[in-house]
C-alpha positions as a printed Julia matrix, in Angstrom:
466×3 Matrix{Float64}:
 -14.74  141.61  -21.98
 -13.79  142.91  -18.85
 -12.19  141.18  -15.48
 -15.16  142.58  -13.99
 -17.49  140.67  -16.12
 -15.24  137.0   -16.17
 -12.89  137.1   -12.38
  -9.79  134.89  -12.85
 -11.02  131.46  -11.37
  -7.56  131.66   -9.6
  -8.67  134.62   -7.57
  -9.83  132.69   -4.65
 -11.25  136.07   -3.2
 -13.59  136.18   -6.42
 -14.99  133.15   -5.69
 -19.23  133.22   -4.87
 -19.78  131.4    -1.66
 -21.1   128.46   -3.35
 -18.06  127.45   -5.03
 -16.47  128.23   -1.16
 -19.01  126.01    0.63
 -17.93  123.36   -2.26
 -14.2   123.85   -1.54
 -14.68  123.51    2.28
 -16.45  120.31    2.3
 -14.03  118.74   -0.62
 -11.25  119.92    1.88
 -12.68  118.31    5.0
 -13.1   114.9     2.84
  -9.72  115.15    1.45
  -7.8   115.89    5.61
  -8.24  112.31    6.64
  -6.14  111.03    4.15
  -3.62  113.92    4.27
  -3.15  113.29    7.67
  -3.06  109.3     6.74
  -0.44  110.18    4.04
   2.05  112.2     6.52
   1.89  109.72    8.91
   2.86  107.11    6.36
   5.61  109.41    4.96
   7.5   108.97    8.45
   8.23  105.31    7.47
   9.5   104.06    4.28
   8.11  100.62    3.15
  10.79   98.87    3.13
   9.51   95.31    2.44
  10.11   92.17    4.66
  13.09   92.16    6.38
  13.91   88.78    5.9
  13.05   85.76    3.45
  10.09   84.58    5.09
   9.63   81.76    2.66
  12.58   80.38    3.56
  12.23   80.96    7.17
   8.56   79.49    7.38
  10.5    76.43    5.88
   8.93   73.33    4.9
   5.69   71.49    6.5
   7.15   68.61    8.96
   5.55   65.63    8.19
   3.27   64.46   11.17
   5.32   61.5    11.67
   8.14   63.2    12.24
   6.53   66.45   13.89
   6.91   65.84   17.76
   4.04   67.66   18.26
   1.74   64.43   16.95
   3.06   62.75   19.93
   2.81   65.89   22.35
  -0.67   66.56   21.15
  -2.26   62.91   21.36
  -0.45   62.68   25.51
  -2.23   65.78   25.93
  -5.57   64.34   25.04
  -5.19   61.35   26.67
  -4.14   63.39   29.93
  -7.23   65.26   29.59
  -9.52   62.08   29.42
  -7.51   60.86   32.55
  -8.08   64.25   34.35
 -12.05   64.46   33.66
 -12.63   60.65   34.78
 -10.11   61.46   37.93
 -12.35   64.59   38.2
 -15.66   61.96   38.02
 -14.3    59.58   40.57
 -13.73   63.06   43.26
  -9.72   62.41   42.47
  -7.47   65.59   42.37
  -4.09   66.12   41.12
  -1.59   65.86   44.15
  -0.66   69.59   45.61
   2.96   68.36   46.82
   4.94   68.1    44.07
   7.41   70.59   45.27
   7.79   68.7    48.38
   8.85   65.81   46.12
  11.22   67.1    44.58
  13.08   68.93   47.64
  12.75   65.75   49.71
  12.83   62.85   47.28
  10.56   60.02   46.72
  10.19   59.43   50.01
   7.8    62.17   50.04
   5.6    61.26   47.56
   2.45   59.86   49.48
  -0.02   56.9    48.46
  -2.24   59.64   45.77
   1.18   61.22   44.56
   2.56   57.61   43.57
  -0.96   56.54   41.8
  -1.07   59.39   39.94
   2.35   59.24   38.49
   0.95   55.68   37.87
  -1.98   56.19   36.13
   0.0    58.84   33.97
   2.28   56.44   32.43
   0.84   56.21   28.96
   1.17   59.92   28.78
   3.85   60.32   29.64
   5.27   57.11   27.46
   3.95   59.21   24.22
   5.47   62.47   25.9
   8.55   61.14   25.52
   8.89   59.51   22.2
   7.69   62.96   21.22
  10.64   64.14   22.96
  13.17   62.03   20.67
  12.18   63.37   17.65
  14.88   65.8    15.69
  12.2    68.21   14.32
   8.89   70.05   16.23
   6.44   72.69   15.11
   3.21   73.6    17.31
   1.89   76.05   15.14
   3.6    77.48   11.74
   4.5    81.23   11.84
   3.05   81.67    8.47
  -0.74   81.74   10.22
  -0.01   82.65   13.52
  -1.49   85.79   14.99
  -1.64   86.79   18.35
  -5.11   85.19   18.81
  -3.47   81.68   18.17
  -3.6    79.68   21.04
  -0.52   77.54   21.83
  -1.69   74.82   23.94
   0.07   72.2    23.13
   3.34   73.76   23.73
   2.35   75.49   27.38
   0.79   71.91   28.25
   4.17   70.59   28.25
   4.73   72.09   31.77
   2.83   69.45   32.83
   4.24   66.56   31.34
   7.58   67.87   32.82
   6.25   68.01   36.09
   5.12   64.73   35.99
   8.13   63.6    34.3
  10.54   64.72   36.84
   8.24   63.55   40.02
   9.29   60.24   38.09
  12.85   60.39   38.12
  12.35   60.85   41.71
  11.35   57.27   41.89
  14.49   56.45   39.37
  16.96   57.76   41.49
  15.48   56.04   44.47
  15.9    53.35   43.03
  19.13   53.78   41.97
  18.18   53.45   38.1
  20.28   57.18   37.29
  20.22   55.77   33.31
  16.22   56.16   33.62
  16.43   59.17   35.64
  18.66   60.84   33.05
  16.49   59.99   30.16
  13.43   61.47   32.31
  15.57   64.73   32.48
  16.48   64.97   29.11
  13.0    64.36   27.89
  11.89   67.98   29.97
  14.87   69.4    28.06
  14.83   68.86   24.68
  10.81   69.27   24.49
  11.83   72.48   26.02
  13.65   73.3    22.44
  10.67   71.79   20.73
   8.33   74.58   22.37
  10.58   77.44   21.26
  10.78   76.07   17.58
   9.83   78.84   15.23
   7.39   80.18   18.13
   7.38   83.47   18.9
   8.53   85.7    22.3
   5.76   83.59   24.26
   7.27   80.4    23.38
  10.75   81.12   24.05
   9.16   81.83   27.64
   7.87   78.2    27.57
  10.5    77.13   26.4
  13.14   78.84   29.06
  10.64   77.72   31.82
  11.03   74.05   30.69
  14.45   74.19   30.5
  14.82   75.68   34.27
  12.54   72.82   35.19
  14.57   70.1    33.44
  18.4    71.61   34.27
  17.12   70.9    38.18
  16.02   67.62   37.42
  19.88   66.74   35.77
  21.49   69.0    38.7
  19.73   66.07   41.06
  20.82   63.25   38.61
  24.74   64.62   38.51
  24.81   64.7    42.61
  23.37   61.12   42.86
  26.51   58.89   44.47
  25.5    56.3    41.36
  26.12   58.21   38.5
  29.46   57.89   36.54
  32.73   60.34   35.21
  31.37   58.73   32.01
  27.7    59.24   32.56
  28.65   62.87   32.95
  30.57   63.28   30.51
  27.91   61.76   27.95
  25.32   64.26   29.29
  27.41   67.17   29.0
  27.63   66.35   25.35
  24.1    65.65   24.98
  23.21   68.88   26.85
  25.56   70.57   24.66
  23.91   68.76   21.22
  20.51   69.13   22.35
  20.82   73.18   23.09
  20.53   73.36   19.52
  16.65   72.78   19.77
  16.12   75.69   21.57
  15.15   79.17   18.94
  17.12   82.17   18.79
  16.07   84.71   19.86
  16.24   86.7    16.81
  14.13   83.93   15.39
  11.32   84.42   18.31
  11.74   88.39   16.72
  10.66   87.24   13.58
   8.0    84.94   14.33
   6.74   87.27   16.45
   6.95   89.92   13.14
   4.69   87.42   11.42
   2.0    87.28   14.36
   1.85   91.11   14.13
   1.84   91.52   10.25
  -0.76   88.43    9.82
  -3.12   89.85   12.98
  -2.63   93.34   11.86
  -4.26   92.42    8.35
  -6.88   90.38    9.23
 -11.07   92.61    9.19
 -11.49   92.37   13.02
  -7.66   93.33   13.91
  -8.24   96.18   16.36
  -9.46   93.16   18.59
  -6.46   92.19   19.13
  -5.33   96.0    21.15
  -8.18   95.01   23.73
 -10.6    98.21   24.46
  -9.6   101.25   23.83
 -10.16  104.19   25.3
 -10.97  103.23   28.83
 -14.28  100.46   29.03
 -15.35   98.32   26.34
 -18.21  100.49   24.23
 -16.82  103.7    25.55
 -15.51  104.26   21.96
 -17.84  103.51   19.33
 -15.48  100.44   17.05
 -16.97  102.88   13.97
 -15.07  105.88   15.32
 -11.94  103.64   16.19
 -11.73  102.06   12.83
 -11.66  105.47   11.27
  -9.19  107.32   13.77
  -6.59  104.21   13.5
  -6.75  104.38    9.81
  -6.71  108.19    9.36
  -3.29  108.14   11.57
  -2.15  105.36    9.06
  -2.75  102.27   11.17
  -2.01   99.35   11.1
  -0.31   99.85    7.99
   2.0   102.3    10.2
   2.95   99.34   12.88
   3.53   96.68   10.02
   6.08   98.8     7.86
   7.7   100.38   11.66
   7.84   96.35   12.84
  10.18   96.21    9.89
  12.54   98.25   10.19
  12.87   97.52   14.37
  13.42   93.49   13.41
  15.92   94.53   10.9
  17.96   96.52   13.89
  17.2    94.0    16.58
  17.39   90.76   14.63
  21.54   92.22   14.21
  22.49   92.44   17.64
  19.42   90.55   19.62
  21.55   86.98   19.93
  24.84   88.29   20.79
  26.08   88.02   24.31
  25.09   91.52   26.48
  29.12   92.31   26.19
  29.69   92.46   22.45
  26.12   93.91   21.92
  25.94   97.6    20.4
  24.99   99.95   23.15
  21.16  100.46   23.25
  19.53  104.07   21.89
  16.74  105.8    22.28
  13.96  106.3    25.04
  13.58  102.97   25.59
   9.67  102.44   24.48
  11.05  100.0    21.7
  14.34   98.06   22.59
  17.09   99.63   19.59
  20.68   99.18   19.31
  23.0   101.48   17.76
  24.21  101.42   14.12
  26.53   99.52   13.09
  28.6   101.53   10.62
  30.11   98.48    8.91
  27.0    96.86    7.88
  24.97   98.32    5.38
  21.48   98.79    6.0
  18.12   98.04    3.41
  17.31  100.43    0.93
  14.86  102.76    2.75
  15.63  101.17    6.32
  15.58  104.01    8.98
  18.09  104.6    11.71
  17.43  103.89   15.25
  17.1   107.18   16.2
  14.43  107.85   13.64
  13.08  104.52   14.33
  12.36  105.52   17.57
  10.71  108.89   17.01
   8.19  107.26   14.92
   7.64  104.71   17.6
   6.37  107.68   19.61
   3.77  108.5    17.12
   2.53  105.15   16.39
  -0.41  104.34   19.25
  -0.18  100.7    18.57
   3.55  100.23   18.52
   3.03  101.35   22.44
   0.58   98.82   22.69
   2.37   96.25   21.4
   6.69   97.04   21.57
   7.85   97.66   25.3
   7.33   93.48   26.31
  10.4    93.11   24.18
  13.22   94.09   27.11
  10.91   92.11   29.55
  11.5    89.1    27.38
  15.11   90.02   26.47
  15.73   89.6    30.0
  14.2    86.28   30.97
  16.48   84.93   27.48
  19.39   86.64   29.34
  18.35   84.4    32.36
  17.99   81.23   30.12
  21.32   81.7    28.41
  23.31   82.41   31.51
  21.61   78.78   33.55
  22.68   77.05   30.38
  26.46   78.08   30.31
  25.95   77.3    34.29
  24.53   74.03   33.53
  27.43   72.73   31.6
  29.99   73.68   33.74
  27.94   72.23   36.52
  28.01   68.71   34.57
  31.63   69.42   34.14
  33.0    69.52   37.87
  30.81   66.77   38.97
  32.48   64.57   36.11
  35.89   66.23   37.96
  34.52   65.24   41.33
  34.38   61.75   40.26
  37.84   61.33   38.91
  39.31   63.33   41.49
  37.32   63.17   44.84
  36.7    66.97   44.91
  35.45   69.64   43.42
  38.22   71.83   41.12
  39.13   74.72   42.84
  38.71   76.94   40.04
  37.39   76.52   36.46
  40.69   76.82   34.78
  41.6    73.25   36.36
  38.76   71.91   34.39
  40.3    73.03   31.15
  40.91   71.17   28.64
  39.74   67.34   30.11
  36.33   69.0    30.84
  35.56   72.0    29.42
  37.27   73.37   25.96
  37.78   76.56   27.6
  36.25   78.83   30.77
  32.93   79.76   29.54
  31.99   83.62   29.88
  29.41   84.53   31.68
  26.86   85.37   28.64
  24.99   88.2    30.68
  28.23   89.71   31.98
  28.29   93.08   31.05
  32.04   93.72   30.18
  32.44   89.57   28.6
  33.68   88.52   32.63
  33.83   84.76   32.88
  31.53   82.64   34.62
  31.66   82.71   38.42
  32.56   79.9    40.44
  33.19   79.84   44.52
  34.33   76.35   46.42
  33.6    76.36   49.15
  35.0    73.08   50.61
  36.21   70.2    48.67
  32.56   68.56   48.44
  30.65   71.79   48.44
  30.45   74.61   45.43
  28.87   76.95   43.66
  28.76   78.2    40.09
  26.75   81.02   38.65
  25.58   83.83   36.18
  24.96   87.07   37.23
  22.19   87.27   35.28
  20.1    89.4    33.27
  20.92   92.4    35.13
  24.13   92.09   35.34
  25.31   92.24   39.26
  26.92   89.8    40.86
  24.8    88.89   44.06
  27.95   86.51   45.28
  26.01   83.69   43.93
  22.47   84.37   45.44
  20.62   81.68   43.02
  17.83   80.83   45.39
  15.2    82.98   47.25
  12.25   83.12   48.61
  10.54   86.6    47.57
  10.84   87.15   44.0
  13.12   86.23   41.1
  16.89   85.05   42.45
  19.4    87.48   41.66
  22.15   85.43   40.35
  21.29   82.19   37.95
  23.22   79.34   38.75
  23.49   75.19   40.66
  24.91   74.24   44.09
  27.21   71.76   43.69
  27.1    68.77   46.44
């Protein structure tokens, strides 16, 4: 028997073109998932990277869920609004001018409205009492979930602190506080295991409410002691508000629950220019060949495990951040040891380059990192603000720096959170009745305490003291 008669099968040369047409078309089956596999192969699966059990926590119980209150003021402010809206009635355009002019400004509509709000905003604030909150659980969130109940608050601040207006004219600054606080803490409920969004709601809120107590503390009527009481409360009550590295992994949970569900590529918006310009057939099998979304989930991963170390640290004892700056990645620390399998920043972010969703879906993080930076820096401003106006009333004038409010007032100087190099907080006096304290904010220049303007974002974050 010759090798004439029987070719060695190996002897791909030998083969009749039958057996090649067969090979060819198995090959061509077979690429897709090749090309799925080494796209996979860039990113280890290293399982969650934290104990979401434990971090989903328990279900609050609806009576002591603030959200049962929020949630039934919000329906009965809807009811008001559509028979309003039957009746020709509108909601009053002039709030601003209320608040920069006082009560006084508040014309006949502005006053009945507040008015007619009052059960509202009566449940809107028992709500606000309560220790515990949860709009919507991170354990089914995705990014299609719509948190209403949380953004509606906006409102019920508004209206809240058109109110303590009318307290402080008044002179009822016990009410007017309580009105204040109420925009504050519901601020912390908002952010409560929410993700990046919410944190936004909830940092809004709290800009909202720390005006309304920066009016309260310059009203002639309020006490050293009252001051002093709502400098600890502000100081209790912070602890409402989510971390950020929390928001990080709430926001993981969106992502990993969205990216699993049939219809997820709905959630990228259309691809490819015009919706229909891409067949969702021919999408559905590119994003799987190049390993999505499995290839986003595992990559989320291992970016919360690097930002969730660093994320909630003030900007000057944060690791320096790495990379090209698609996703936001700080630099190893050498003295913590990472997961099994977890992949270094600079890795992490040469997969992010690869990964079309992740550039969908990653870059919002520094935007949001920045308005936190904002957030934290008006809060450290906030207390010191309480603190000098508690020093103004023992002493008849402002301190003429922070150190003299040390240790009656304040424990210690505060740093300025987004200080780049861990500089304290900046304070100017500029006569004995007249200061200024401030933050330099999120990017990190002082602006000699420019906390107000007119075009834009303010460069500095901070309260005029008067």
């Amino acid at each position: 028997m010759t090798d004439e008669t029987h070719a060695a099968w190996w002897k791909c040369w030998n083969w009749p073109w039958s057996v090649w047409g067969l090979f060819v078309v198995v090959l061509i089956a077979l690429t897709p998932f090749a090309v799925r596999a080494c796209f996979l192969a860039n990113v280890p699966d290293m399982g969650e990277p934290f104990d979401v059990e434990a971090f989903v926590g328990d279900v609050i119980p609806p009576e002591e869920n603030a959200f049962t209150e929020y949630r039934a003021a919000q329906s009965m402010r809807v009811q008001l609004i559509e028979g309003m809206r039957l009746k020709g009635v509108t909601e009053p355009a002039n709030h601003d001018e209320v608040y920069k002019q006082g009560w006084e400004a508040a014309d006949a509509a502005m006053r009945t409205w507040i008015d007619d709000h009052r059960p509202a905003l009566a449940l809107w604030r028992r709500g606000s009492e309560k220790e515990r909150a949860l709009d919507v659980s991170p354990a089914t969130m995705t990014f299609s979930t719509h948190l209403a109940a949380a953004q509606e608050l906006r409102s019920f601040v508004r209206i809240g602190l058109i109110d303590q207006m009318r307290c402080l004219h008044e002179g009822d600054v016990d009410e007017a506080w309580k009105l204040a606080r109420a925009g504050y803490r519901s601020g912390g409920h908002a952010s409560h295991r929410g993700p990046m969004i919410s944190g936004l709601f909830g940092a809004a809120l709290h800009a909202m409410s720390s005006g309304g107590m920066q009016r309260w503390a310059e009203h002639p009527a309020v006490t050293a002691d009252q001051l002093r009481a709502g400098l600890a409360q502000v100081k209790a009550d912070f602890s409402l508000y989510e971390s950020q590295s929390n928001m990080l992994r709430t926001e993981y949970l969106a992502l990993r629950n969205s990216l699993r569900i049939p219809g997820w590529m709905a959630n990228l918006g259309p691809v490819g220019g015009q919706p229909g310009d891409i067949p969702e057939r021919v999408q559905r099998g590119f994003f799987w060949m190049v390993g999505e979304p499995e290839l986003t989930i595992r990559l989320f991963r291992h970016i919360i495990s690097n930002q969730t170390r660093e994320i909630d640290q003030p900007l000057a004892l944060r690791r320096k951040l790495v990379g090209s700056g698609l996703v936001m990645l700080f630099d190893t620390d050498p003295t913590v040891a990472r997961a099994p399998g977890e992949l270094d920043p600079t890795q992490i972010d040469r997969v992010a380059k690869l990964s079309i969703v992740s550039k969908m879906i990653f870059p919002v993080t520094k935007q949001v990192d920045d308005g936190v930076q904002r957030f934290r820096g008006r809060q450290t401003a906030l207390e010191v603000m309480l603190a000098a106006q508690a020093y103004r009333r023992d002493k008849g004038e402002f301190p003429a720096s922070l150190d003299a409010l040390v240790p009656d007032y304040l424990e210690a100087v505060p740093l300025d959170p987004c200080h780049r190099s861990g500089g304290r907080l900046l304070y100017r006096r500029d006569s004995p009745t007249k200061a200024l304290v401030w933050s330099v904010g999120e990017d990190g220049t002082d602006n000699e305490g420019a906390i107000e303007s007119e075009q834009g974002r303010p460069a500095d974050v901070g309260f005029e003291l008067k």
